[in-house]
Each structure stands twice: as structure tokens, then as C-alpha cells.
PDB file of N, CA, C and O in Angstrom:
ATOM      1  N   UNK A   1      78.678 118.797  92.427  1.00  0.00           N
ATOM      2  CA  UNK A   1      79.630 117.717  92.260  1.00  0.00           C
ATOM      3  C   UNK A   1      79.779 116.986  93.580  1.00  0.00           C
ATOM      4  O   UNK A   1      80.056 117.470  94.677  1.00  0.00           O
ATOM      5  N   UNK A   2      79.515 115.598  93.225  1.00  0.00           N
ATOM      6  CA  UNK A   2      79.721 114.729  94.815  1.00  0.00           C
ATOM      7  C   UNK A   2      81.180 114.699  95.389  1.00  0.00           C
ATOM      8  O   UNK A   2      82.158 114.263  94.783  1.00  0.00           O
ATOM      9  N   UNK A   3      81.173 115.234  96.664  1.00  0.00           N
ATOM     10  CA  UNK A   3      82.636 114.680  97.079  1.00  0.00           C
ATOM     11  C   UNK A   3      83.135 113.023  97.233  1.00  0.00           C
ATOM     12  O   UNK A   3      82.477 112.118  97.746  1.00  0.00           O
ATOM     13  N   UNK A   4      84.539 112.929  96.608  1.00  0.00           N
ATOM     14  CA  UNK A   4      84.852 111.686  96.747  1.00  0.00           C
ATOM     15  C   UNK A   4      85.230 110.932  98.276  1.00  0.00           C
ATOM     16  O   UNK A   4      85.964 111.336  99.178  1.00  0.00           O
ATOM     17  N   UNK A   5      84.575 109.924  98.189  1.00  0.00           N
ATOM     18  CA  UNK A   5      84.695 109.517  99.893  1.00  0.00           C
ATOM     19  C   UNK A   5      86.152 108.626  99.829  1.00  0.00           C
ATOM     20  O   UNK A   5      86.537 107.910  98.904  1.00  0.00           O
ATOM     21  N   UNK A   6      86.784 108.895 101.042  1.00  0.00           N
ATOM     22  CA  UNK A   6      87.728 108.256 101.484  1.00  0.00           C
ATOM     23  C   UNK A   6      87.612 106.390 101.595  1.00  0.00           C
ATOM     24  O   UNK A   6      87.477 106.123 102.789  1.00  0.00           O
ATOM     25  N   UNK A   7      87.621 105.400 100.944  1.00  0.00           N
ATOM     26  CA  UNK A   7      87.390 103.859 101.158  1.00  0.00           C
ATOM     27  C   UNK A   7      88.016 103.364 102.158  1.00  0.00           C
ATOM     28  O   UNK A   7      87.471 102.900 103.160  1.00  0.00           O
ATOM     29  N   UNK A   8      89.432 103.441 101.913  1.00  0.00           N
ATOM     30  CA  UNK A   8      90.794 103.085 102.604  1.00  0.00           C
ATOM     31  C   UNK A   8      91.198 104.098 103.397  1.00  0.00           C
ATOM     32  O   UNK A   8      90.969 105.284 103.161  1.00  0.00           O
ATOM     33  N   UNK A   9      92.020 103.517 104.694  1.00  0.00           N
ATOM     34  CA  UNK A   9      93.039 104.564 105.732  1.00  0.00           C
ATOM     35  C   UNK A   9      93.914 104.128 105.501  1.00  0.00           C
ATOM     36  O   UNK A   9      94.797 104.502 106.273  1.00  0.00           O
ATOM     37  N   UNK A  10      94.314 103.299 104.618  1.00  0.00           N
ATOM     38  CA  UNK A  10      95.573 102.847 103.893  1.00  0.00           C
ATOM     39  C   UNK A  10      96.948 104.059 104.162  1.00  0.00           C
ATOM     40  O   UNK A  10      98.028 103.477 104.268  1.00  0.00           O
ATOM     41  N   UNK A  11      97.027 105.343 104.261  1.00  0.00           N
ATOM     42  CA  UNK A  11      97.737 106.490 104.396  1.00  0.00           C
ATOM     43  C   UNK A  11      97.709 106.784 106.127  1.00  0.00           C
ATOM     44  O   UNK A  11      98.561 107.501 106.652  1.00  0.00           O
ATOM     45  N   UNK A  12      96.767 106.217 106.794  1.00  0.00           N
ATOM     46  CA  UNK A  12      96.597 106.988 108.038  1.00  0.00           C
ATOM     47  C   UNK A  12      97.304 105.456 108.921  1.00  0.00           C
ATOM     48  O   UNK A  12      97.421 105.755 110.109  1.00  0.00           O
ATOM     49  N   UNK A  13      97.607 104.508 108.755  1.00  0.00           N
ATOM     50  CA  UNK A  13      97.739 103.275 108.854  1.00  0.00           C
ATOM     51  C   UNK A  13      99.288 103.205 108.487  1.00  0.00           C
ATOM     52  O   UNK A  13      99.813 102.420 109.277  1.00  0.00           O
ATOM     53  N   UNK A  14      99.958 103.579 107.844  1.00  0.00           N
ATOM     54  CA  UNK A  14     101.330 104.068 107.233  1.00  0.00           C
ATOM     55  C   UNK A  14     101.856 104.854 108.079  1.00  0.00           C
ATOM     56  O   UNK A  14     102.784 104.505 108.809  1.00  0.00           O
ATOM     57  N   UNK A  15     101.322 106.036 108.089  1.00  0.00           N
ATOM     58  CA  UNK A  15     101.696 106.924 108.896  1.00  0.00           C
ATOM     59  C   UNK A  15     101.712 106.120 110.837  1.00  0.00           C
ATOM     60  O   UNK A  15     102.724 105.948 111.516  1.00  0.00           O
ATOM     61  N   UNK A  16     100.887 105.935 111.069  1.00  0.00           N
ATOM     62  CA  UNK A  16     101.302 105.261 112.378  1.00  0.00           C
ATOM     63  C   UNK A  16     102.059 104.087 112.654  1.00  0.00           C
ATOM     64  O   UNK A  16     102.564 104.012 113.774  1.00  0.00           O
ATOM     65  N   UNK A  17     102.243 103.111 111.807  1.00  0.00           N
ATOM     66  CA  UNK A  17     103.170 102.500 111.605  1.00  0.00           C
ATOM     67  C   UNK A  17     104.548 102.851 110.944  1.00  0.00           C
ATOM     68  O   UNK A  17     105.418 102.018 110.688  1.00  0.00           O
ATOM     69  N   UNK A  18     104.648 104.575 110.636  1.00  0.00           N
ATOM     70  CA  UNK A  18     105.882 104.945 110.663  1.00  0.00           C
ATOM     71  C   UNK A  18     106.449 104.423 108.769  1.00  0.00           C
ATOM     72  O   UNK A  18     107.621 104.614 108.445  1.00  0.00           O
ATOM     73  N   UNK A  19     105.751 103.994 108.070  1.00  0.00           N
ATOM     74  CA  UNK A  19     106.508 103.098 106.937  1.00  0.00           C
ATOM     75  C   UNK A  19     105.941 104.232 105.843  1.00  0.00           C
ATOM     76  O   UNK A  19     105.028 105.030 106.055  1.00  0.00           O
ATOM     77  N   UNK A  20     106.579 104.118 104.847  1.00  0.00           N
ATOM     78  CA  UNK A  20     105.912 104.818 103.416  1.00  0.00           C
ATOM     79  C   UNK A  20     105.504 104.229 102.478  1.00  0.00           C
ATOM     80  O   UNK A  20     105.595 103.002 102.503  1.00  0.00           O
ATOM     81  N   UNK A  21     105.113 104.665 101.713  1.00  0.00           N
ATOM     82  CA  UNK A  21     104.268 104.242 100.234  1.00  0.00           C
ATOM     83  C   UNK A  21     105.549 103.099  99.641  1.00  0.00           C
ATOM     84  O   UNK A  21     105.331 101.924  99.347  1.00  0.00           O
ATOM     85  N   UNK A  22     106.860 103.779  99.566  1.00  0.00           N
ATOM     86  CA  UNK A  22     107.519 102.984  98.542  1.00  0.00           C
ATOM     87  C   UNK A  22     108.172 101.790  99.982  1.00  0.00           C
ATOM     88  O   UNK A  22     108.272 100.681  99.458  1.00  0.00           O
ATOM     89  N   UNK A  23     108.364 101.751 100.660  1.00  0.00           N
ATOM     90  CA  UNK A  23     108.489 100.596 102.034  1.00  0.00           C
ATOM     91  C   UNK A  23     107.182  99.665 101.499  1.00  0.00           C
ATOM     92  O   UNK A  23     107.228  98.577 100.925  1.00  0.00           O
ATOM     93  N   UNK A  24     106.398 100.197 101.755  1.00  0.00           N
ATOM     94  CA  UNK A  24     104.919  98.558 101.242  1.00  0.00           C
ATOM     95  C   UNK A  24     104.853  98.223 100.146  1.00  0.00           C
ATOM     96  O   UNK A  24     104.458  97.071  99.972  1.00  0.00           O
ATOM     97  N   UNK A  25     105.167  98.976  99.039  1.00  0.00           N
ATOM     98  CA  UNK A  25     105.293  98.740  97.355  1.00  0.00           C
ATOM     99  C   UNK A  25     106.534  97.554  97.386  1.00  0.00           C
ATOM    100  O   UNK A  25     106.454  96.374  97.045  1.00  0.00           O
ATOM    101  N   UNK A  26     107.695  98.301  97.917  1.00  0.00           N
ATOM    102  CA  UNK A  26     108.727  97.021  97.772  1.00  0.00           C
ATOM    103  C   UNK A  26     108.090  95.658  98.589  1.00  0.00           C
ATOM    104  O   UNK A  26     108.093  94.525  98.106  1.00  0.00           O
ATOM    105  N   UNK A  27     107.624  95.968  99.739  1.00  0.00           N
ATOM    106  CA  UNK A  27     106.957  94.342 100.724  1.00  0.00           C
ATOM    107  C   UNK A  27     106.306  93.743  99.445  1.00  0.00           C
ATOM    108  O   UNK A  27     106.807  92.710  99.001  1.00  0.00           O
ATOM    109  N   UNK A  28     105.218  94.302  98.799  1.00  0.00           N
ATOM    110  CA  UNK A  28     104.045  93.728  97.867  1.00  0.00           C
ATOM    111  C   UNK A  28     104.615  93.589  96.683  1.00  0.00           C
ATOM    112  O   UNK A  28     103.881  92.848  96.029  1.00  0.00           O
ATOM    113  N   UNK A  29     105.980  94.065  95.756  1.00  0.00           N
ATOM    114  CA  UNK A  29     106.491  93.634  94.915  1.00  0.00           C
ATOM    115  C   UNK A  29     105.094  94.697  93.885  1.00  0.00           C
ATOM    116  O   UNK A  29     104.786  94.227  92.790  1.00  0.00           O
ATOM    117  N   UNK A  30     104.515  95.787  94.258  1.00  0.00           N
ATOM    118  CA  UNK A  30     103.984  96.394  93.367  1.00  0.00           C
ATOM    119  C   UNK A  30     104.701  98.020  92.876  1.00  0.00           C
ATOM    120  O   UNK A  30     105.710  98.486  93.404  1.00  0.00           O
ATOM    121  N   UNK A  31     104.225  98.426  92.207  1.00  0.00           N
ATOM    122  CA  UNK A  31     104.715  99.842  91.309  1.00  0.00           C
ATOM    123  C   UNK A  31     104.598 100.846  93.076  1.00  0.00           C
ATOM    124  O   UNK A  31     103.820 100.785  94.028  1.00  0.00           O
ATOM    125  N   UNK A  32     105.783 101.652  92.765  1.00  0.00           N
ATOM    126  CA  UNK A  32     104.781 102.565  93.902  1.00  0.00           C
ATOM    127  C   UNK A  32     103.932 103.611  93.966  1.00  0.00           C
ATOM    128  O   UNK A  32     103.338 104.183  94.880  1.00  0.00           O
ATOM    129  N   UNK A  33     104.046 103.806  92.121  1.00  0.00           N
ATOM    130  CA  UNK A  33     102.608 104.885  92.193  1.00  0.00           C
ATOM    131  C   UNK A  33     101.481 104.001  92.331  1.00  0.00           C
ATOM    132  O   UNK A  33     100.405 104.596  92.382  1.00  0.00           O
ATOM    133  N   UNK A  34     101.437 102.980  92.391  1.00  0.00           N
ATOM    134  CA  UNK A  34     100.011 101.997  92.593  1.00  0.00           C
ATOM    135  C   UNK A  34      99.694 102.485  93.879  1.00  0.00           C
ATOM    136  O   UNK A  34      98.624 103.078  94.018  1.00  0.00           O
ATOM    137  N   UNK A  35     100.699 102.281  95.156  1.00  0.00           N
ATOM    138  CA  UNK A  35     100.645 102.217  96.564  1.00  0.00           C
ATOM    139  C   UNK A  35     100.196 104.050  96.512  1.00  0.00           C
ATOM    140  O   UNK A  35      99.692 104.568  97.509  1.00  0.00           O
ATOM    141  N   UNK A  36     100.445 104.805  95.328  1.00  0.00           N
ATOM    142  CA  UNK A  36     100.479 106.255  95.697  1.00  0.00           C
ATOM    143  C   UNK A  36      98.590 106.238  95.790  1.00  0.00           C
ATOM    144  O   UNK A  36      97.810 106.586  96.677  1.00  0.00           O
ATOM    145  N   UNK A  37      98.416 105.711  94.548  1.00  0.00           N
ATOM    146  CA  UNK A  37      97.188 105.750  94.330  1.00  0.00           C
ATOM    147  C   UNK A  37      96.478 105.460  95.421  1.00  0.00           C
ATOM    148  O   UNK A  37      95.645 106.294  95.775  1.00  0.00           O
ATOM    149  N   UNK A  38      96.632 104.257  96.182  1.00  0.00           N
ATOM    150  CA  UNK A  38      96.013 103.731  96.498  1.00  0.00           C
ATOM    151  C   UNK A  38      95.585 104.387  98.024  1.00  0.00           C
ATOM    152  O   UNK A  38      94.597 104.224  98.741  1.00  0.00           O
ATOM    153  N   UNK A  39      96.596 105.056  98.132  1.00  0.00           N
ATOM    154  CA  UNK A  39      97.027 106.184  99.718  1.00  0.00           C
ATOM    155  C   UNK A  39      96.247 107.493  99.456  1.00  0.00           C
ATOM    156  O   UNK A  39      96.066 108.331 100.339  1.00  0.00           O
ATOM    157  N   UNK A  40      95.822 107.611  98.257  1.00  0.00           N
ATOM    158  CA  UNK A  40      94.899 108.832  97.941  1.00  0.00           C
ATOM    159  C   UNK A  40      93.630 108.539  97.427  1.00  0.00           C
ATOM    160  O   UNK A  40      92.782 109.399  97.190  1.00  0.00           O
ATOM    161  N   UNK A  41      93.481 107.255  97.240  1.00  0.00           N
ATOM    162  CA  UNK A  41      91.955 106.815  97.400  1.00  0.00           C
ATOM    163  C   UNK A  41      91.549 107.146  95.637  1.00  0.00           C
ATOM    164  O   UNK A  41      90.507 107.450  95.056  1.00  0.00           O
ATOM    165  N   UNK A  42      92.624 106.959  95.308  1.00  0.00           N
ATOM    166  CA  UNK A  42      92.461 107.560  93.357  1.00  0.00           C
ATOM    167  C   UNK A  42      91.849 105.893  93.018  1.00  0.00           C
ATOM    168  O   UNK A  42      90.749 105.606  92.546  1.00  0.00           O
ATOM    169  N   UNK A  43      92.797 105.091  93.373  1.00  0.00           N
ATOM    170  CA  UNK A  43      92.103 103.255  93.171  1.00  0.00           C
ATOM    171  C   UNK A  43      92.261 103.129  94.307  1.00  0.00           C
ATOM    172  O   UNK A  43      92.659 103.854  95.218  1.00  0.00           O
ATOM    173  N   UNK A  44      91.698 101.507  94.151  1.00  0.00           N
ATOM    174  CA  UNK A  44      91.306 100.871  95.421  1.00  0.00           C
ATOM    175  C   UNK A  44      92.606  99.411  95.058  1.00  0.00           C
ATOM    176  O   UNK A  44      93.031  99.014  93.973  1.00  0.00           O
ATOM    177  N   UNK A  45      92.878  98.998  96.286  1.00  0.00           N
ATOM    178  CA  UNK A  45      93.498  97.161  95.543  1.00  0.00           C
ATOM    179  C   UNK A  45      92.356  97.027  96.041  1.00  0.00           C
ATOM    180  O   UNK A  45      91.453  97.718  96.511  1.00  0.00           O
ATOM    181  N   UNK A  46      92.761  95.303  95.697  1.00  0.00           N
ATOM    182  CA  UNK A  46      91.898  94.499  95.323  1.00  0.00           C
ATOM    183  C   UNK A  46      91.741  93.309  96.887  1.00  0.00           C
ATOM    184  O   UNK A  46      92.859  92.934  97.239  1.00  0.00           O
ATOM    185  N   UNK A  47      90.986  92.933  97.464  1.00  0.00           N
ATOM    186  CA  UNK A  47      90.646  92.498  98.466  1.00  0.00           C
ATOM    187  C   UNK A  47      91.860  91.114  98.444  1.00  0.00           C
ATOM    188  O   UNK A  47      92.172  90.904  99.616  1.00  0.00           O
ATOM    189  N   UNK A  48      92.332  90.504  97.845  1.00  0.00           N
ATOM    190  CA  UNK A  48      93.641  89.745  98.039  1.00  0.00           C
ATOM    191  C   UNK A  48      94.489  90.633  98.343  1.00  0.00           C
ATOM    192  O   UNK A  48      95.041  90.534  99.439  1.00  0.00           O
ATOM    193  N   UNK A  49      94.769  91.556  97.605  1.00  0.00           N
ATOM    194  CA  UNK A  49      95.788  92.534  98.623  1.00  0.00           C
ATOM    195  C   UNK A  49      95.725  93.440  99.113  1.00  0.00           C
ATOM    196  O   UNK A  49      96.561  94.343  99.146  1.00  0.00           O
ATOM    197  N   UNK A  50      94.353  93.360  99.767  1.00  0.00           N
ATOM    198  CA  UNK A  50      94.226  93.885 101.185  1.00  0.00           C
ATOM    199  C   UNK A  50      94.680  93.200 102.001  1.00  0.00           C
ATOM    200  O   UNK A  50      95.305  93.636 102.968  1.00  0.00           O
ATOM    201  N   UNK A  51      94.445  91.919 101.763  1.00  0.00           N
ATOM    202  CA  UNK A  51      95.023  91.015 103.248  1.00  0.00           C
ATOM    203  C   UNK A  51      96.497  90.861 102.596  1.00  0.00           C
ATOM    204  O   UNK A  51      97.165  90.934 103.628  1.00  0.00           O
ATOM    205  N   UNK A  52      97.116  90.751 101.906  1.00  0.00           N
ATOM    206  CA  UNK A  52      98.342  91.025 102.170  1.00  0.00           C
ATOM    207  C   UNK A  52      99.113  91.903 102.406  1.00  0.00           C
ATOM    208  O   UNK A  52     100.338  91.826 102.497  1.00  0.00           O
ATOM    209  N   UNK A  53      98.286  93.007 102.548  1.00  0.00           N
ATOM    210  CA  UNK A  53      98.760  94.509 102.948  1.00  0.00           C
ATOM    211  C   UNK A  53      98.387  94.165 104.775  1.00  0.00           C
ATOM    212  O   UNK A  53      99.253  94.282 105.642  1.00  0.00           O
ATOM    213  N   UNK A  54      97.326  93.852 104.988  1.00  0.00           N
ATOM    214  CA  UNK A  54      97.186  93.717 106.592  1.00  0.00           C
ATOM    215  C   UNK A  54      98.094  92.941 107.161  1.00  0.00           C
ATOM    216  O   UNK A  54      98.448  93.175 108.317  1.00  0.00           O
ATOM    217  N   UNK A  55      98.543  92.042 106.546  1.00  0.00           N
ATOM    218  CA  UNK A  55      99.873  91.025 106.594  1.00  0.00           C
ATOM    219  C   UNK A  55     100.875  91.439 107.033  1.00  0.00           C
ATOM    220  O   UNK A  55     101.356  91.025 108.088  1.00  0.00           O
ATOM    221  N   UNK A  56     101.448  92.441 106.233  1.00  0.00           N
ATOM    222  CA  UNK A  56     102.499  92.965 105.674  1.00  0.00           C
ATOM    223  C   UNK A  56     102.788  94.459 106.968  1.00  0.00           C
ATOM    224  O   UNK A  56     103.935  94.703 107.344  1.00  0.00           O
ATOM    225  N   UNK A  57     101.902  95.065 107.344  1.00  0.00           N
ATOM    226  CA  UNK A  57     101.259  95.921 108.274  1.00  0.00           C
ATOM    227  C   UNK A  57     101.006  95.197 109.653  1.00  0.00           C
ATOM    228  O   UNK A  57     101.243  95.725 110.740  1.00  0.00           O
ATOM    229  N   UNK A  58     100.496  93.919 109.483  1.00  0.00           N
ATOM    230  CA  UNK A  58     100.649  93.600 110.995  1.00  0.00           C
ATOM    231  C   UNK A  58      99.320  94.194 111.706  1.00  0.00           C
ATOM    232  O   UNK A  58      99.275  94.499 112.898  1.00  0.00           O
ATOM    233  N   UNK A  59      98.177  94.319 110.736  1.00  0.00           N
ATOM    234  CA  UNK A  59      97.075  95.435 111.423  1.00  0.00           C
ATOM    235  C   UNK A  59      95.855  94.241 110.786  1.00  0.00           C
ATOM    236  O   UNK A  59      95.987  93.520 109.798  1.00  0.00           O
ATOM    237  N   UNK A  60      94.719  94.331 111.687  1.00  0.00           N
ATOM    238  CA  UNK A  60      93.419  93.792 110.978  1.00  0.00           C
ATOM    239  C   UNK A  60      92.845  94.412 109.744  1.00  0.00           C
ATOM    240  O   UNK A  60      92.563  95.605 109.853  1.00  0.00           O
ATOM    241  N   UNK A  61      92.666  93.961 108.838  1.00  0.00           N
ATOM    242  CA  UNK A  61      92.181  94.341 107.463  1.00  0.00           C
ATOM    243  C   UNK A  61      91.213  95.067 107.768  1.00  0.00           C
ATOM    244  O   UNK A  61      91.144  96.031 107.005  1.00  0.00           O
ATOM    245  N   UNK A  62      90.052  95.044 108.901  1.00  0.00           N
ATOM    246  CA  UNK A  62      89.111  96.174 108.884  1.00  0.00           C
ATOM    247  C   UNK A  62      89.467  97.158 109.778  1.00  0.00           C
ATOM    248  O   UNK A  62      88.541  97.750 110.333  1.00  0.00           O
ATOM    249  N   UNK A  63      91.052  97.591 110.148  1.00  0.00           N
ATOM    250  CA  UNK A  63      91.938  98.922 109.956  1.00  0.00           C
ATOM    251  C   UNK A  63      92.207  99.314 109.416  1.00  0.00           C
ATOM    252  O   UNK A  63      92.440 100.496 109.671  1.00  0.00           O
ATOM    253  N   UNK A  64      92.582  98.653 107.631  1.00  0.00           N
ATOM    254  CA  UNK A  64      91.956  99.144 106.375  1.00  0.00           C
ATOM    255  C   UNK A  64      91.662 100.232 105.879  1.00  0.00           C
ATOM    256  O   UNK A  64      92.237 101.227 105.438  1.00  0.00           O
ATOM    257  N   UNK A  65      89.902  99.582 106.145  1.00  0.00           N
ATOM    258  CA  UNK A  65      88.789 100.517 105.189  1.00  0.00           C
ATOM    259  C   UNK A  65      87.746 101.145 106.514  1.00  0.00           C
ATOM    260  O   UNK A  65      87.541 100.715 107.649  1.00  0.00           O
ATOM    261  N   UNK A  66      87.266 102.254 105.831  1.00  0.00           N
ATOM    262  CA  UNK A  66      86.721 103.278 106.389  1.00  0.00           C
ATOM    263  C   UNK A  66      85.134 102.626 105.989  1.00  0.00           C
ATOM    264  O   UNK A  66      84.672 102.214 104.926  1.00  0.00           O
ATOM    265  N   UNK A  67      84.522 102.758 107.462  1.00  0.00           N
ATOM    266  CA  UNK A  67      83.074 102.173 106.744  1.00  0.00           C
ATOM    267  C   UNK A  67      81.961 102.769 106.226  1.00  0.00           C
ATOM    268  O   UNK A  67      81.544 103.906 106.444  1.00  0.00           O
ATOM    269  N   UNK A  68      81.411 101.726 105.366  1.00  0.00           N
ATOM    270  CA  UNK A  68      80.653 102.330 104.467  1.00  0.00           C
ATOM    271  C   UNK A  68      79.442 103.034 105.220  1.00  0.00           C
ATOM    272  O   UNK A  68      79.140 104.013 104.537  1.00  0.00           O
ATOM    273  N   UNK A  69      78.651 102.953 106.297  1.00  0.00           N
ATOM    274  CA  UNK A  69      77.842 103.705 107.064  1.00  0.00           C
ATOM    275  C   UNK A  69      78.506 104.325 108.013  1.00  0.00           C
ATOM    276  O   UNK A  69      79.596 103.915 108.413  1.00  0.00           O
ATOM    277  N   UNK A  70      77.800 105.594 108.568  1.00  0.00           N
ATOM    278  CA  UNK A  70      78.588 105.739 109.371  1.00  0.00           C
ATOM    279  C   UNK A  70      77.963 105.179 111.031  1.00  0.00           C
ATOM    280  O   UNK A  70      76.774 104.916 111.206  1.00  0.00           O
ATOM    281  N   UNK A  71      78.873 105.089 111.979  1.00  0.00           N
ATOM    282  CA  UNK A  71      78.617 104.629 113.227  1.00  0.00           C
ATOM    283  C   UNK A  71      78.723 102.835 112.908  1.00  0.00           C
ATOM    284  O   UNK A  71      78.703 101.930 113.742  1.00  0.00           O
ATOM    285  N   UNK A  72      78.820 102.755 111.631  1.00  0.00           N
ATOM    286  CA  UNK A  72      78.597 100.586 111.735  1.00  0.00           C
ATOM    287  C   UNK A  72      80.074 100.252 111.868  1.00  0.00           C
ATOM    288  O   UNK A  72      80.795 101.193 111.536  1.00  0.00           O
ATOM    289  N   UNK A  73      80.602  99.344 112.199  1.00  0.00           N
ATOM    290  CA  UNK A  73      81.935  98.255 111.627  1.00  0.00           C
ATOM    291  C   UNK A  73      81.603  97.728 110.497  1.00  0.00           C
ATOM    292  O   UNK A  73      80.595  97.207 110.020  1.00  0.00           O
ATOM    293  N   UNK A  74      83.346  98.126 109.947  1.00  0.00           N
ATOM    294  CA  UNK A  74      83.111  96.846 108.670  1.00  0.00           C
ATOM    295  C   UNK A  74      83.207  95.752 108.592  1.00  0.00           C
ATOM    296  O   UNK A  74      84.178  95.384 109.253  1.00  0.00           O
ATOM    297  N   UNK A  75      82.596  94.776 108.011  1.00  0.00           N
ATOM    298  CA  UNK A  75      82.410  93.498 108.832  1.00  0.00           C
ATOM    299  C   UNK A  75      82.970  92.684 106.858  1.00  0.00           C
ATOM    300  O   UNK A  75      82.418  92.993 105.802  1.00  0.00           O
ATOM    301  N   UNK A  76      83.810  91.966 106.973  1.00  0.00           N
ATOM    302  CA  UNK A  76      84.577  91.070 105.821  1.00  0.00           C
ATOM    303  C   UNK A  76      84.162  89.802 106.180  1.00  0.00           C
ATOM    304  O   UNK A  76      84.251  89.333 107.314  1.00  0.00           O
ATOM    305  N   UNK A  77      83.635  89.162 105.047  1.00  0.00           N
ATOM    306  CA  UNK A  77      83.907  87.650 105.234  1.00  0.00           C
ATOM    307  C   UNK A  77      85.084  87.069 104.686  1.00  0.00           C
ATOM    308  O   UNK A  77      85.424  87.509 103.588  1.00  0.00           O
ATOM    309  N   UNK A  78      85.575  86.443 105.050  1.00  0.00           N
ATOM    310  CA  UNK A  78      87.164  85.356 104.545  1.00  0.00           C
ATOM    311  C   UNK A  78      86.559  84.071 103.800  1.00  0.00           C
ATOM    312  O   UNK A  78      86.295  83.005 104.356  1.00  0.00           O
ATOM    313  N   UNK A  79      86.382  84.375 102.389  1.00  0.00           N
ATOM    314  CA  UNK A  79      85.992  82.812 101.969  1.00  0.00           C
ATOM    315  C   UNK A  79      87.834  82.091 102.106  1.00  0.00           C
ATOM    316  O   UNK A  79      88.944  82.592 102.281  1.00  0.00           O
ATOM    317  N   UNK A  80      87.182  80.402 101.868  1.00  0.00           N
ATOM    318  CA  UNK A  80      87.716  79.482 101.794  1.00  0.00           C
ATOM    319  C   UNK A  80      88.104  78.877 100.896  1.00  0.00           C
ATOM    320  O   UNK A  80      88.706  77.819 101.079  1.00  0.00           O
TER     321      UNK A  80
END
């Protein structure tokens, strides 16, 4: 059985900024088992609210996510 990989530091990013699951659920106006989920890597959001989570956090969006190779940066484009 494959182990499931971590996407998001969404939880490790919380934790150093001191805030909890239901603190960013109320910012984002979402459920907070969504934010639970999303802190255990069960779902993912959705790249609009990622950046309003980086927003909201005050952190660069590729503080985020954990990258997909290892040793690379994750590198996002911002369409327009």
C-alpha cells in the first residue's frame, strides 16, 4: 500500500503562526471540518483558496505546499 504524501503544510504554517483550524475557517467563511481536512491532507482546496489562505496567513503561497520533487521549489504561475 502506497503511503499518502503530505501536499500542503497548511498545519505546520498554523502552528507557527500560532492560529487554528477553526481561526482560518472563520477568516475564509468555510466549514471547519473542511480546514480539518485540509490540515490532514484528507483534501486539498482549491488554488483560489490557496491564495486566500496565503492572504489571510500573511505567508507566500509556496509556504503552502510541500514540493512535488524532492530538493526542487515549487514554482506557481498567477494567471491574469
Amino acid at each position: 500500500m502506497e503511503a499518502t504524501k503530505d501536499i500542503n503544510r497548511l498545519k505546520v504554517v498554523l502552528a507557527e503562526k500560532k492560529r487554528t483550524n477553526k481561526w482560518l475557517a472563520e477568516q475564509l467563511g468555510k466549514d471547519p471540518a473542511t480546514v480539518s481536512k485540509w490540515c490532514t491532507n484528507t483534501a486539498q482546496p482549491g488554488l483560489e483558496t490557496l491564495l486566500q489562505i496565503s492572504k489571510v496567513l500573511e505567508v507566500d503561497v509556496k509556504d503552502l505546499l510541500n514540493s512535488s520533487r524532492a530538493g526542487e521549489d515549487v514554482k506557481l504561475i498567477k494567471f491574469l
